[in-house]
C-alpha positions in Angstrom: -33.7 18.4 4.5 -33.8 14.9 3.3 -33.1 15.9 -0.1 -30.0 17.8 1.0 -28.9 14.5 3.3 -30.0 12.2 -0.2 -27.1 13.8 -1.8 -25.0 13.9 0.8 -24.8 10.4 1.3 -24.8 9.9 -3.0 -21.6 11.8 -2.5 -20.3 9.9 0.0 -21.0 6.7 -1.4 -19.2 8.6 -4.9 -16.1 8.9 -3.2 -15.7 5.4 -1.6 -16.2 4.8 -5.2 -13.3 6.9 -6.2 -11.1 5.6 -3.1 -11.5 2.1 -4.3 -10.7 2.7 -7.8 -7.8 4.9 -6.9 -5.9 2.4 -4.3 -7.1 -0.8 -6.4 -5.1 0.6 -9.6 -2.3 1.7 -6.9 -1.9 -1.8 -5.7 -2.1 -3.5 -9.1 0.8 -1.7 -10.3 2.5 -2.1 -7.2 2.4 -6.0 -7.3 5.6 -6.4 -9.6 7.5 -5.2 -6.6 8.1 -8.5 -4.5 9.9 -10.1 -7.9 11.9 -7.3 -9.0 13.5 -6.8 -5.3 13.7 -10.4 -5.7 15.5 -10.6 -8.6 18.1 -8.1 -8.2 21.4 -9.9 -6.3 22.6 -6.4 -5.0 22.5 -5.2 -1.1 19.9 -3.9 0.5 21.7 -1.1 0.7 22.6 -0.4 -2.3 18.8 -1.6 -3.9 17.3 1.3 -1.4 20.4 3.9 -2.4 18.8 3.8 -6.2 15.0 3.3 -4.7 15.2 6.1 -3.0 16.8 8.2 -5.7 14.9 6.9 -8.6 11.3 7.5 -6.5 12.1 11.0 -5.4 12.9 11.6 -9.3 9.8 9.8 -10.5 7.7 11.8 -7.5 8.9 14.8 -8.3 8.0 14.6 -12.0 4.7 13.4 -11.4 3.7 15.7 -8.7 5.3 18.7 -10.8 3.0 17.3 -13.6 -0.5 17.7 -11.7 0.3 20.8 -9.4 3.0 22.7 -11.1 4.1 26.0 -9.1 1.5 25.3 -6.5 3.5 21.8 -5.5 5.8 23.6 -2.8 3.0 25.0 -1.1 1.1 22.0 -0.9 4.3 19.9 0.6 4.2 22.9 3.5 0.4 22.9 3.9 1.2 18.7 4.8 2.8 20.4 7.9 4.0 18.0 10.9 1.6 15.5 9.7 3.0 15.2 5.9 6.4 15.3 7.8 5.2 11.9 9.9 4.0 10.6 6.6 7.4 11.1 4.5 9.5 9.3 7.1 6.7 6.2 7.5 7.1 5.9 3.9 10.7 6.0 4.6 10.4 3.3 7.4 8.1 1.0 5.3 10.3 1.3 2.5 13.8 0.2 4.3 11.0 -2.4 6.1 10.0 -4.2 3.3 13.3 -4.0 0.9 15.3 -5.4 3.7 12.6 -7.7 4.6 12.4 -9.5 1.1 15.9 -9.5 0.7 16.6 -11.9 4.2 13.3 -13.7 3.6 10.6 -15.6 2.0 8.7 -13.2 0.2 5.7 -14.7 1.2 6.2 -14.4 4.6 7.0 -10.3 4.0 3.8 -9.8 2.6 1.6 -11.8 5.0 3.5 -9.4 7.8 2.4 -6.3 5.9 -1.4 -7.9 5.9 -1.6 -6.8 9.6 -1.4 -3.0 8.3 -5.8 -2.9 7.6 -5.6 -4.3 11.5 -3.0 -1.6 12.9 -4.4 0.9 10.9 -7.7 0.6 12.2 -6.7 0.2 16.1 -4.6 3.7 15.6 -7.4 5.3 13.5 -9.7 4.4 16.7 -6.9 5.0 19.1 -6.0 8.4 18.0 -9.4 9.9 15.9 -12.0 7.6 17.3 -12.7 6.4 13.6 -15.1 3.5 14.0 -15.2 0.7 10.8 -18.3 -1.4 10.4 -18.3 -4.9 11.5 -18.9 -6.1 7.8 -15.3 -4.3 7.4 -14.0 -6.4 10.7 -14.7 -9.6 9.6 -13.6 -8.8 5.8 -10.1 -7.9 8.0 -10.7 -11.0 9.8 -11.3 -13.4 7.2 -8.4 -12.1 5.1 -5.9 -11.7 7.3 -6.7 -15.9 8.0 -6.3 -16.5 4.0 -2.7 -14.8 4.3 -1.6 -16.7 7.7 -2.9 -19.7 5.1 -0.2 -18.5 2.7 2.5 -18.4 5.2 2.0 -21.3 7.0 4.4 -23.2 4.2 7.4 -20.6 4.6 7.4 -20.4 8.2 11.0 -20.5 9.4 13.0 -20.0 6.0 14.8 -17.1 5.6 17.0 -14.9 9.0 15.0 -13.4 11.9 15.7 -9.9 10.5 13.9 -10.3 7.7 10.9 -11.0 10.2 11.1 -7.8 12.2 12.0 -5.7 9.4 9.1 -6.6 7.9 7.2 -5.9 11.0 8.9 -2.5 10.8 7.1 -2.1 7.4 3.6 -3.0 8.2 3.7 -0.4 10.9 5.4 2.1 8.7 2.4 1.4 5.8 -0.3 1.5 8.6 0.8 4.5 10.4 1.3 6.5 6.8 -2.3 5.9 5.7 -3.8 6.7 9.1 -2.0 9.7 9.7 -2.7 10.6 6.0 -6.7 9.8 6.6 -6.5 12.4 9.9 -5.5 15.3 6.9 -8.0 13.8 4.6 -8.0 17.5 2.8 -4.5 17.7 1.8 -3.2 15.4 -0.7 -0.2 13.6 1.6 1.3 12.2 -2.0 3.5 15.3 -2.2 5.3 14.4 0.9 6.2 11.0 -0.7 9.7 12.4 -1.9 10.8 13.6 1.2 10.2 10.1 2.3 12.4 9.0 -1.2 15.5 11.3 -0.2 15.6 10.0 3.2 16.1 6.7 2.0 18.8 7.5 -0.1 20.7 9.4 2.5 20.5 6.7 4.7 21.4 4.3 2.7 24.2 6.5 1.1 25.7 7.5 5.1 25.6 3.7 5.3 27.3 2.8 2.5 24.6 1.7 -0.1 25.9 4.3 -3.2 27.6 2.1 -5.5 26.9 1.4 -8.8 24.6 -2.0 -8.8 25.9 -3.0 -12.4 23.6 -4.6 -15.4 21.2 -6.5 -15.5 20.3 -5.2 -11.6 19.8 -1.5 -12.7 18.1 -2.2 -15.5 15.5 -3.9 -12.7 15.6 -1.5 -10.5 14.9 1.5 -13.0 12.0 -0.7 -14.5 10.6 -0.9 -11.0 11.4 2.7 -9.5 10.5 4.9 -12.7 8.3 2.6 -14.0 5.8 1.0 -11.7 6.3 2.4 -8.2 5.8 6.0 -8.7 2.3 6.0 -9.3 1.5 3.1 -7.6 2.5 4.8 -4.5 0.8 8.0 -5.7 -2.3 6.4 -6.1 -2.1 4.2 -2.5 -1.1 7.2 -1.0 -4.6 9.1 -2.2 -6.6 6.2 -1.0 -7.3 7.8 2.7 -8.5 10.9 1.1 -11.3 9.2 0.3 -11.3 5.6 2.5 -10.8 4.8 6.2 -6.9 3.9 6.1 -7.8 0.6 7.2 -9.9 -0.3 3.9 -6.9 1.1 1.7 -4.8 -1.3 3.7 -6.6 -3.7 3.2 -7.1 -3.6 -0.5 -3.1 -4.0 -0.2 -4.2 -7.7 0.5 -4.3 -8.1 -3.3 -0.7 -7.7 -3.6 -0.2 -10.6 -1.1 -2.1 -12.7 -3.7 -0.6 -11.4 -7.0 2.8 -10.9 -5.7 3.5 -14.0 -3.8 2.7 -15.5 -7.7 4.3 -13.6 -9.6 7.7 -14.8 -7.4 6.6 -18.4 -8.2 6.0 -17.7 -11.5 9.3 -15.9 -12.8 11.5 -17.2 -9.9 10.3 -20.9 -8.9 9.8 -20.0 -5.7 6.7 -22.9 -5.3 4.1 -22.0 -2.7 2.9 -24.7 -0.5 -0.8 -25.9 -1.1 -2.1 -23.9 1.5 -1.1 -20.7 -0.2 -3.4 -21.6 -3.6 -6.0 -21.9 -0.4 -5.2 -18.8 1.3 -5.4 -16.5 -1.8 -8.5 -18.3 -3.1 -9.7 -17.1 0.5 -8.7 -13.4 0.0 -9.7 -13.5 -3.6 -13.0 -14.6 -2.5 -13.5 -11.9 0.4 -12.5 -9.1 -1.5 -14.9 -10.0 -4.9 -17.9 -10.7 -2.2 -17.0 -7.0 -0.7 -17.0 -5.5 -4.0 -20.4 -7.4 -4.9 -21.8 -6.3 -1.5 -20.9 -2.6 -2.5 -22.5 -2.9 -5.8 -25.7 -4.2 -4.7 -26.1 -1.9 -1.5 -25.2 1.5 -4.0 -27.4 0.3 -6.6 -30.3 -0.7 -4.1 -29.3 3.1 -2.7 -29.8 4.8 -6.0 -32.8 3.5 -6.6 -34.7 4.5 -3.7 -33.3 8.0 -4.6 -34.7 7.9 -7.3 -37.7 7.2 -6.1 -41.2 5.4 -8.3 -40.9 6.2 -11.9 -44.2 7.8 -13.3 
């Protein structure tokens, strides 16, 4: 008995291995994606026209690539849940785009850094998923660093930028606990339902035009090359995390994003902000550390004294 519940929880601690890995590589790819919205000097619209498009192209391919003939019956074993999931995507998508188009793009991510906390209050609310309190204070602490980034942009940019980006954190929470509720089917496949709805909104509204050079050239290097499977790979994370931990790992792109804007773009962040990340930064490595020690502590008690 203990031997079977020894390798039970070797497993488990395997797969919050995996999760980690998986969504950490998904959000590192995913950072470019605050400076090439940024960049671009086309409409909303018409940036989440050739999003939308270029994603459900890039999805397509990708998931064609791992599942081949299978791929349609996985998108129908997703059922009313993968349905939910394609139009949060959709919803965080036209959230954040708009968002960082009519505002700071510091202040869009530090809105999306209350998705760990919504995510874990619908993950309790709806499946009675319980996190740790190690994981509530890592929420806790983080969430402060990012208020710490924002604090210096408060009130630049238009209202709707605010709320749309409001509109995305919900979005990004609700996908990755809704995703974690059907932790057995792999809820990427429904991402370019998510991608078409995007661009047929965006089209009904008047977004298909042709955005013109240099802007494509942006928006191509961001949709087909790093959002695909950056989204992929976020969108795995519950498979194998509470949604709340994958959202949190997000929390790196507040950091690495918010720079990369300064960097390339001269938007300067305020004092506080080199603060605030140093905060998150901190957090996050300590975490990580934590989980080291406590697997490696773990693995050796399995293993037992050596003769």
């Amino acid at each position: 008995m203990n031997k079977v519940s020894d390798d039970g929880e070797r497993r488990r601690r395997s797969l919050r291995l995996k999760g980690f890995l998986i969504a950490g590589l998904g959000v590192l790819l995913l950072s470019p994606d605050s400076l090439l919205v940024k960049v671009t000097e086309v409409s909303p619209l018409v940036f989440l026209f050739w999003r939308g498009l270029l994603l459900a192209f890039g999805f397509t391919v990708i998931n064609t690539l791992r599942y081949g003939r299978d791929l349609p019956g996985l998108m129908v074993k997703g059922g009313w849940a993968g349905l939910y999931c394609a139009f949060a995507f959709f919803l965080s998508t036209v959230g954040f785009v708009t968002g960082i188009k009519y505002t700071a793009a510091g202040n869009v991510l530090v809105i999306l850094n209350t998705a760990p906390v919504i995510a874990a209050l619908l993950a309790w609310a709806f499946w009675r998923e319980r996190l740790p309190l190690r994981t509530w204070l890592l929420i806790g602490v983080c969430v402060g660093g990012a208020t710490l980034m924002a604090l210096g942009e408060m009130g630049k940019g238009e209202p709707l930028g605010l709320v749309m980006a409001g509109l995305a954190a919900f979005g990004l929470a609700s996908n990755l606990a809704v995703a974690r509720s059907r932790s057995t089917v792999d809820m990427s496949v429904m991402l370019v339902l998510g991608a078409l709805l995007t661009t047929l909104v965006a089209a009904a509204l008047g977004g298909a035009q042709w955005p013109g050079w240099p802007d494509m050239g942006f928006i191509t290097l961001l949709c087909l090359g790093f959002l695909p499977s950056a989204t992929i790979l976020i969108q795995t994370g519950p498979r194998y995390l509470p949604a709340a931990e994958v959202s949190l790992l997000l929390l790196l792109e507040t950091v690495i994003g918010t720079f990369l804007v300064w960097a390339f773009l001269a938007e300067v962040p305020p004092p506080l902000s080199f603060v605030g990340g140093g905060i998150i930064l901190a957090a996050l490595a300590m975490n990580g550390a934590f989980e080291a020690l406590r697997q490696r502590r773990r693995n050796s008690l399995l293993a037992g004294p050596q003769p």
